[in-house]
OpenMM code with the backbone's topology and positions (N, CA, C; nanometers):
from openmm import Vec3, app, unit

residues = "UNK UNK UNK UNK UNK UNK UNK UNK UNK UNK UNK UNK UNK UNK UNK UNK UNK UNK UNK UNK UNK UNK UNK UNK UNK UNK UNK UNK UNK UNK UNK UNK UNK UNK UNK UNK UNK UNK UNK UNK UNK UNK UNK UNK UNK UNK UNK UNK UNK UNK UNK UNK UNK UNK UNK UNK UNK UNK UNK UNK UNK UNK UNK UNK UNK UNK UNK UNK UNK UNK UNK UNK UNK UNK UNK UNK UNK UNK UNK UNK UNK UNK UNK UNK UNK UNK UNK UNK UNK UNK UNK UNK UNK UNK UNK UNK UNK UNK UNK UNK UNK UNK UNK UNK UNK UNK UNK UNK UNK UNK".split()
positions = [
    Vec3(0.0853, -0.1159, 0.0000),
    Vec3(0.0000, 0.0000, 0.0000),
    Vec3(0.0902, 0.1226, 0.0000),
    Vec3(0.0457, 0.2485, -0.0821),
    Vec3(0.1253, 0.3403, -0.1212),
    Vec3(0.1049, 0.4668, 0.0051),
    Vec3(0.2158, 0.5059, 0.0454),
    Vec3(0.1988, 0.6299, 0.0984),
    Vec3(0.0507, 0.7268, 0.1181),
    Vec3(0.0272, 0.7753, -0.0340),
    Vec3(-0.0696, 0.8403, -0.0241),
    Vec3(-0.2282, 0.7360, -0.0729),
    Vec3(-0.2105, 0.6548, -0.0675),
    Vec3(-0.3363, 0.5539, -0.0504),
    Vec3(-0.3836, 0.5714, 0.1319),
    Vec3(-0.2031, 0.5325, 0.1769),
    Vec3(-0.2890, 0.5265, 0.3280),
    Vec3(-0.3243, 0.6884, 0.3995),
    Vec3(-0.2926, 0.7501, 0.3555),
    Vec3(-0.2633, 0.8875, 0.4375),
    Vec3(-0.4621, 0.9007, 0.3743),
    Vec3(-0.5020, 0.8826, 0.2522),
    Vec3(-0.6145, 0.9001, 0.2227),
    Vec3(-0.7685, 0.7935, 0.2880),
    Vec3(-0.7073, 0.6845, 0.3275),
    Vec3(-0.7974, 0.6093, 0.4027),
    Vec3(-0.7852, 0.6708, 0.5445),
    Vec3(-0.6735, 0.7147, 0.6249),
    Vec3(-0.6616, 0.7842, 0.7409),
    Vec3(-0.7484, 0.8704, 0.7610),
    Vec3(-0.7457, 0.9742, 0.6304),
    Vec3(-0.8006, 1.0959, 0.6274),
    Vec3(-0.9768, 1.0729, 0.6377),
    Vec3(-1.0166, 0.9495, 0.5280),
    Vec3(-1.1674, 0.8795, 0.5592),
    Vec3(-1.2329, 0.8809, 0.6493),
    Vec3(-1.1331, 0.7922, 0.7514),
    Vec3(-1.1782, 0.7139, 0.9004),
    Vec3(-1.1889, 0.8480, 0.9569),
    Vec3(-1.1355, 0.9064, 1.0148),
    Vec3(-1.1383, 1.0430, 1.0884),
    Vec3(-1.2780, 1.1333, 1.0013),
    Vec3(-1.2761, 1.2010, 0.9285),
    Vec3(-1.3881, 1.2518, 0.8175),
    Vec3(-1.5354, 1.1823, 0.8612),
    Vec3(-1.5498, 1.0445, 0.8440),
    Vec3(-1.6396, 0.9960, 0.8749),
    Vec3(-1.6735, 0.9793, 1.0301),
    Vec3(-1.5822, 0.9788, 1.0710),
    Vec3(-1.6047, 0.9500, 1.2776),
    Vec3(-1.6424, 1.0789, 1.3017),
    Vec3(-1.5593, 1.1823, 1.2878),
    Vec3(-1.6528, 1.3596, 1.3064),
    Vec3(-1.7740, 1.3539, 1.2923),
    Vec3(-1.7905, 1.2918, 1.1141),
    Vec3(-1.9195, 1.2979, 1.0648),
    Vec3(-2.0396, 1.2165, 1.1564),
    Vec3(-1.9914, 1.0880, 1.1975),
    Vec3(-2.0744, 1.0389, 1.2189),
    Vec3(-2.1299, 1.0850, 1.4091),
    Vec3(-2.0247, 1.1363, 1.4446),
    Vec3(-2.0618, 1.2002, 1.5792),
    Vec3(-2.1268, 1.3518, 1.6045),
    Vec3(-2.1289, 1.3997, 1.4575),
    Vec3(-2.2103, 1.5187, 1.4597),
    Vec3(-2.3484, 1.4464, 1.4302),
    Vec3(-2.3646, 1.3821, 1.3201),
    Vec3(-2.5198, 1.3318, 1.2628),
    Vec3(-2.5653, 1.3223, 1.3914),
    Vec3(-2.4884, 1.2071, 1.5483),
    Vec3(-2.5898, 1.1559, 1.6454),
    Vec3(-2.6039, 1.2389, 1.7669),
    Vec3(-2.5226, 1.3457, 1.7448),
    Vec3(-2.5595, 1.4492, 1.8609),
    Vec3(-2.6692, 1.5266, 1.7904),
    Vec3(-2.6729, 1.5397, 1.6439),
    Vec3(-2.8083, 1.6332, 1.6011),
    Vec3(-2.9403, 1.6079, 1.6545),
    Vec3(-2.9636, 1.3978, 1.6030),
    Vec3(-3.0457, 1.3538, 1.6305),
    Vec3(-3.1197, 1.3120, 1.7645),
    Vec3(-2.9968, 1.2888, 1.8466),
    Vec3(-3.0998, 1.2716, 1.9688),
    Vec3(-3.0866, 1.3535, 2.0698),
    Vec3(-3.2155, 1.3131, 2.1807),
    Vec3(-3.2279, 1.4718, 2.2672),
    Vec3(-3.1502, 1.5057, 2.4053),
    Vec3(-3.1420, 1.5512, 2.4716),
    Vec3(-3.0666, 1.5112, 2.5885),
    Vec3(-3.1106, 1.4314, 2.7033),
    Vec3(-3.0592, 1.3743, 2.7266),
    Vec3(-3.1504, 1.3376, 2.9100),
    Vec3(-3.0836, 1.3448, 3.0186),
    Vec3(-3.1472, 1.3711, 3.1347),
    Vec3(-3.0585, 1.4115, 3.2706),
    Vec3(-3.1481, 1.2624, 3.2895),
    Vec3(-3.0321, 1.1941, 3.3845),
    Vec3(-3.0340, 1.0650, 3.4595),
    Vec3(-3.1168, 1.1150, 3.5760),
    Vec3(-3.2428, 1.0558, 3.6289),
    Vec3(-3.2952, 1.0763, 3.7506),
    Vec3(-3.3134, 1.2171, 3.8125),
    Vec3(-3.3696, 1.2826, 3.7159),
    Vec3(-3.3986, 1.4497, 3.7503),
    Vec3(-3.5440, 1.3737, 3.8696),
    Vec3(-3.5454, 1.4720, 3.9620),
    Vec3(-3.6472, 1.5167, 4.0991),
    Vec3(-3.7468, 1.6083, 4.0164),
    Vec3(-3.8393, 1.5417, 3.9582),
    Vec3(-4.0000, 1.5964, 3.8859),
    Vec3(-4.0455, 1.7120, 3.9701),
    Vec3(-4.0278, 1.7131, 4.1159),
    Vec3(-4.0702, 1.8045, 4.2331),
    Vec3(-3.9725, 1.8444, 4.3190),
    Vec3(-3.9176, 1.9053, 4.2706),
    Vec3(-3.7795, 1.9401, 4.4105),
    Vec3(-3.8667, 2.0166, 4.4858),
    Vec3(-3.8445, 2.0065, 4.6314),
    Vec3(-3.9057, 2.0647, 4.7519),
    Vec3(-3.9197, 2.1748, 4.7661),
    Vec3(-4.0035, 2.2256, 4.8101),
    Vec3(-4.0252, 2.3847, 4.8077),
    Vec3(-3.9728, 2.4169, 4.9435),
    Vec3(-3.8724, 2.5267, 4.9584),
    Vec3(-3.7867, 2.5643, 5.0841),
    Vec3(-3.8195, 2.6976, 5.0885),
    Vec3(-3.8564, 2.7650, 5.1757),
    Vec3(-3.8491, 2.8802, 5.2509),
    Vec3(-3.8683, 2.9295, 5.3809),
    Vec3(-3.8004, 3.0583, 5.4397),
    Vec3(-3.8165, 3.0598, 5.5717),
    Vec3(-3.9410, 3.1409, 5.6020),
    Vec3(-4.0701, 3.1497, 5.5194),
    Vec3(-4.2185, 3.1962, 5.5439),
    Vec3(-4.2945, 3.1377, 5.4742),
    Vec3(-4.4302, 3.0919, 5.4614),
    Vec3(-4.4875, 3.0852, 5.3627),
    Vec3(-4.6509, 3.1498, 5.4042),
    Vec3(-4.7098, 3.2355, 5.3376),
    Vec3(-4.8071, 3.2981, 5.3393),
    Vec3(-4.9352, 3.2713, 5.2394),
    Vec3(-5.0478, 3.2202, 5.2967),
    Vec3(-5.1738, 3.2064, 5.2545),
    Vec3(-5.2982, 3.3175, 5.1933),
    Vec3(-5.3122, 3.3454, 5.1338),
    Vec3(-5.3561, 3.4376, 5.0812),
    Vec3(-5.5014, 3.4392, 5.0352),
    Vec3(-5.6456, 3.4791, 5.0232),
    Vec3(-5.7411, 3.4668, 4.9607),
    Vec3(-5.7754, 3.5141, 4.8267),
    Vec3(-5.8966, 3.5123, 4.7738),
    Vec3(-5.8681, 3.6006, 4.6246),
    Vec3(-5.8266, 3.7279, 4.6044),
    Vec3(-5.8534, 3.8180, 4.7530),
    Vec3(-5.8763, 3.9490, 4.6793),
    Vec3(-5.7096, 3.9917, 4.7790),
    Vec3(-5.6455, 3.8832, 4.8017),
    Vec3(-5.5930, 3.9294, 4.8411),
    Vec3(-5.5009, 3.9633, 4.9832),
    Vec3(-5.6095, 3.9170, 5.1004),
    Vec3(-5.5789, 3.9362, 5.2378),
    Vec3(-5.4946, 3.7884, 5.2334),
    Vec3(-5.4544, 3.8225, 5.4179),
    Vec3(-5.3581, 3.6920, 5.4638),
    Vec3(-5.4723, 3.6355, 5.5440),
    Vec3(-5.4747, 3.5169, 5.4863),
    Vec3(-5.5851, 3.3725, 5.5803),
    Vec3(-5.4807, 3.3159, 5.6836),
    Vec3(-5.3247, 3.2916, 5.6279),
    Vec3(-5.2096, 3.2218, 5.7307),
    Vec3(-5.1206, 3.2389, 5.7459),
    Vec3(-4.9685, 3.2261, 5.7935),
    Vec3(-4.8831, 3.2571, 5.7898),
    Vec3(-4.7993, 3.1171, 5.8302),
    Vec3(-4.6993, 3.0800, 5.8385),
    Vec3(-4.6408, 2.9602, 5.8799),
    Vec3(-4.4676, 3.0430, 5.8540),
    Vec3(-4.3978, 3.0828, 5.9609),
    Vec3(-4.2656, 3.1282, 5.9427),
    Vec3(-4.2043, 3.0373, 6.0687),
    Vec3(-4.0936, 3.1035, 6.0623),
    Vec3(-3.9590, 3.0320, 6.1689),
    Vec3(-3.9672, 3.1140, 6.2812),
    Vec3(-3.9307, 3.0955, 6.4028),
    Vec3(-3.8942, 3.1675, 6.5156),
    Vec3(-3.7504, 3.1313, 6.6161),
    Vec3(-3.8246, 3.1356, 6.6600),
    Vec3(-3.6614, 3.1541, 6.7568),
    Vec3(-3.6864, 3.0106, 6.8466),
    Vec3(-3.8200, 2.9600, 6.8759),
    Vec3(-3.8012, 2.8260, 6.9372),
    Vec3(-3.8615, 2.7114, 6.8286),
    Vec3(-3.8822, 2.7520, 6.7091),
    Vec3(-3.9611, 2.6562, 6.5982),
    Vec3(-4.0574, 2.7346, 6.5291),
    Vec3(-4.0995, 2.6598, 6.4620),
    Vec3(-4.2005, 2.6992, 6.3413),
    Vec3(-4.3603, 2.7976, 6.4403),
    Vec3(-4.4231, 2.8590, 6.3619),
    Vec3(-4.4718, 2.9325, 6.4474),
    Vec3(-4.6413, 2.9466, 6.3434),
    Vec3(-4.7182, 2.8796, 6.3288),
    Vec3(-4.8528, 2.8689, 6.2567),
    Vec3(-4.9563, 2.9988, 6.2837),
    Vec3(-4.9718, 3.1007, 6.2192),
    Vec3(-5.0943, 3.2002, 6.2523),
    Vec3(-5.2107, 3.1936, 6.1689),
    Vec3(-5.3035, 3.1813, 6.1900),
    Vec3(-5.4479, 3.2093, 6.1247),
    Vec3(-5.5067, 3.2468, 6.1290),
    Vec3(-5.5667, 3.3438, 6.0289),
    Vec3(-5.6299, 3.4804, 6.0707),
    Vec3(-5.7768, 3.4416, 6.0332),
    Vec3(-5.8833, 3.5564, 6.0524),
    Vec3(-6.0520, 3.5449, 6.0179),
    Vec3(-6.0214, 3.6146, 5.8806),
    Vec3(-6.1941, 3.6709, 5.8556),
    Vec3(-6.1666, 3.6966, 5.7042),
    Vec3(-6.1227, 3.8299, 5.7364),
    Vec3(-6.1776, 3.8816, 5.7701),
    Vec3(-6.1248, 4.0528, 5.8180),
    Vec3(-5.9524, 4.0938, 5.8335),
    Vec3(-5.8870, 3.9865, 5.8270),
    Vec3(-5.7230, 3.9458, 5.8551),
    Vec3(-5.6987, 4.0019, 5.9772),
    Vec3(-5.7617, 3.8959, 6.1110),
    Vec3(-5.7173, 3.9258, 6.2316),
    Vec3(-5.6405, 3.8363, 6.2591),
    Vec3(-5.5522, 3.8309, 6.3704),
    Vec3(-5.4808, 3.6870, 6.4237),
    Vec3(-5.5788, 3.6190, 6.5037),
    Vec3(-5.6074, 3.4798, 6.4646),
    Vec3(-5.7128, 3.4163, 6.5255),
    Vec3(-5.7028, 3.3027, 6.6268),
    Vec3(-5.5794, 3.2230, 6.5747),
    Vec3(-5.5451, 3.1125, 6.6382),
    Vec3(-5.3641, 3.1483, 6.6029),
    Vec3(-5.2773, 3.1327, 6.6998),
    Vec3(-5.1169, 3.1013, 6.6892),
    Vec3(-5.0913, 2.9492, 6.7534),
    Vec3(-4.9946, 2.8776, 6.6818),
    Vec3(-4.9617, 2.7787, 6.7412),
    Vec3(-4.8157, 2.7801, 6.6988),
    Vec3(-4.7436, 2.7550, 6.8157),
    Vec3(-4.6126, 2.7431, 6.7982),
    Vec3(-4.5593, 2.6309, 6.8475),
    Vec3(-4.3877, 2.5924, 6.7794),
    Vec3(-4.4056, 2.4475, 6.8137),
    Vec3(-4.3584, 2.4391, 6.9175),
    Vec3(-4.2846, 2.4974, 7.0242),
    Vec3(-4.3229, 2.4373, 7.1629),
    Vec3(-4.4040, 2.4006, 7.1976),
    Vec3(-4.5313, 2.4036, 7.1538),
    Vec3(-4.6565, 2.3342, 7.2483),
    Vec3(-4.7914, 2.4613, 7.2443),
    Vec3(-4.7273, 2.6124, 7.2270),
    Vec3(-4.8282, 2.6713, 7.2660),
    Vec3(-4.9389, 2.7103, 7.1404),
    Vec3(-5.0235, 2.7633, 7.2222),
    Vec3(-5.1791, 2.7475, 7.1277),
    Vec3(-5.2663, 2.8874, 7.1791),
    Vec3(-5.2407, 2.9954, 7.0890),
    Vec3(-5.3829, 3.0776, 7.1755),
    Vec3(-5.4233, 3.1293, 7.0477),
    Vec3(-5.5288, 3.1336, 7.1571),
    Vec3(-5.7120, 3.1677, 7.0571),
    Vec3(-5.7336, 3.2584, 7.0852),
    Vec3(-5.7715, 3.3649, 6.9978),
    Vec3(-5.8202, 3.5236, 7.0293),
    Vec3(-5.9323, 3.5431, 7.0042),
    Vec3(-6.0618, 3.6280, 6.9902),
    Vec3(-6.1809, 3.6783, 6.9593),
    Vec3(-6.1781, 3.7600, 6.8508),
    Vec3(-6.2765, 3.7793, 6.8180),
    Vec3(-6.2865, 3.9127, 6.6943),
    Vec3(-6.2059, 4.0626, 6.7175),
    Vec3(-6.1904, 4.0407, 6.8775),
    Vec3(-6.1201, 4.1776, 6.8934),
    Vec3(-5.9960, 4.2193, 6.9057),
    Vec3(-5.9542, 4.0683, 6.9210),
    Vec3(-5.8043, 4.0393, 6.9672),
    Vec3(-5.7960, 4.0294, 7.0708),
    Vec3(-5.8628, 4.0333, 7.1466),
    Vec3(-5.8488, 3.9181, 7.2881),
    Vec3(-5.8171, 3.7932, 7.3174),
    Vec3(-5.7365, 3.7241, 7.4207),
    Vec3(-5.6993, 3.6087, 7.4049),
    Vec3(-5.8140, 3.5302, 7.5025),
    Vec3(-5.8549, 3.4389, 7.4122),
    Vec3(-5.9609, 3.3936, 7.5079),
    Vec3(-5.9297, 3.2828, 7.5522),
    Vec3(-5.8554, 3.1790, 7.5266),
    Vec3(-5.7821, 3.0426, 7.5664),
    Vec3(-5.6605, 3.0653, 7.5087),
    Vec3(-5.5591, 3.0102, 7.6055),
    Vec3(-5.4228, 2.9652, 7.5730),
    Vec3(-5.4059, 2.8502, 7.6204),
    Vec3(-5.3011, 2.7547, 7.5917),
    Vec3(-5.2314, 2.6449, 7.6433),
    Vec3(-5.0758, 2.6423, 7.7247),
    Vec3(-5.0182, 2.5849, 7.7944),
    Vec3(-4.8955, 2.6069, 7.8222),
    Vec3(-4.8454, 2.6337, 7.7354),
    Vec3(-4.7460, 2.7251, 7.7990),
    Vec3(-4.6006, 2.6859, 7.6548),
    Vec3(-4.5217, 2.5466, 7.6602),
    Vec3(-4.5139, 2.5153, 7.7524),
    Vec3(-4.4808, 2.3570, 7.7321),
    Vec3(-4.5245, 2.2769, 7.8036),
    Vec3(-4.4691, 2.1204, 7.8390),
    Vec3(-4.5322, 2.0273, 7.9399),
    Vec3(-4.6695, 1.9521, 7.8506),
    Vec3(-4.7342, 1.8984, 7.9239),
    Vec3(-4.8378, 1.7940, 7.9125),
    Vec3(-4.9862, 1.9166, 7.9051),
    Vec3(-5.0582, 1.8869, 7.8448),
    Vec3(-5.1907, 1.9596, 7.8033),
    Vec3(-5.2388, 1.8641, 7.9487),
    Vec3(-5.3422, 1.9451, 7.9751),
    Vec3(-5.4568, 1.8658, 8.0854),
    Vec3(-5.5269, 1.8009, 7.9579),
    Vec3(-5.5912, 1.6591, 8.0341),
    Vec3(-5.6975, 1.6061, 7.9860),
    Vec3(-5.8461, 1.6627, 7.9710),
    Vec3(-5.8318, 1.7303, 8.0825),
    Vec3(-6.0177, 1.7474, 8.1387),
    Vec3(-6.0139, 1.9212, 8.0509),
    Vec3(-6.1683, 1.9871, 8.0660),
    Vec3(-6.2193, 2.0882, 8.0264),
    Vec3(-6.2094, 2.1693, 8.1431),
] * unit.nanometer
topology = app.Topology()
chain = topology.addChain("A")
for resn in residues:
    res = topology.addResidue(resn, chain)
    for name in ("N", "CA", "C"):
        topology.addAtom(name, app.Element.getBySymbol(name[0]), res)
């Protein structure tokens, strides 16, 4: 085999391997291995809202845990529960009309 016989089959193989690795990156699509359909939703508030607008809840962080508020429609604070344990209930006026400890065992009885 002559010099420029092989230097021209060299030149082929290479020509065609480019070629043929451009054609199959054109054609197919990409895929990520085991993508998370739902990655978790993280934040340090999350706020409830109605149509027009007002806050129905609140759910943020505090200083001893997560801290749950729920308001009436008027957007009062209605019920707080925090996660130590505590729980108070207010009135239409903002009065607290029941609370619970802040920590320890709830009573059983009324």
């Amino acid at each position: 085999m002559s010099q420029s016989r092989f230097l021209t089959i060299c030149v082929l193989v290479l020509v065609g391997a480019f070629a043929g690795a451009w054609v199959g990156s054109q054609g197919l699509p990409i895929v990520h291995a085991q993508m998370d359909a739902n990655p978790p939703l993280r934040s340090s508030s999350f706020t409830l809202v109605n149509q027009q607008g007002k806050v129905q809840a609140t759910l943020h962080s505090g200083g001893t845990g997560a801290i749950l508020v729920m308001n009436d429609a008027a957007g009062n604070n209605r019920v707080e529960i925090g996660a130590s344990g505590g729980i108070v209930i207010r009135d239409p006026n903002g009065r607290v009309t029941w609370s619970s400890p802040r920590t320890g065992v709830l009573p059983a009885v009324e």
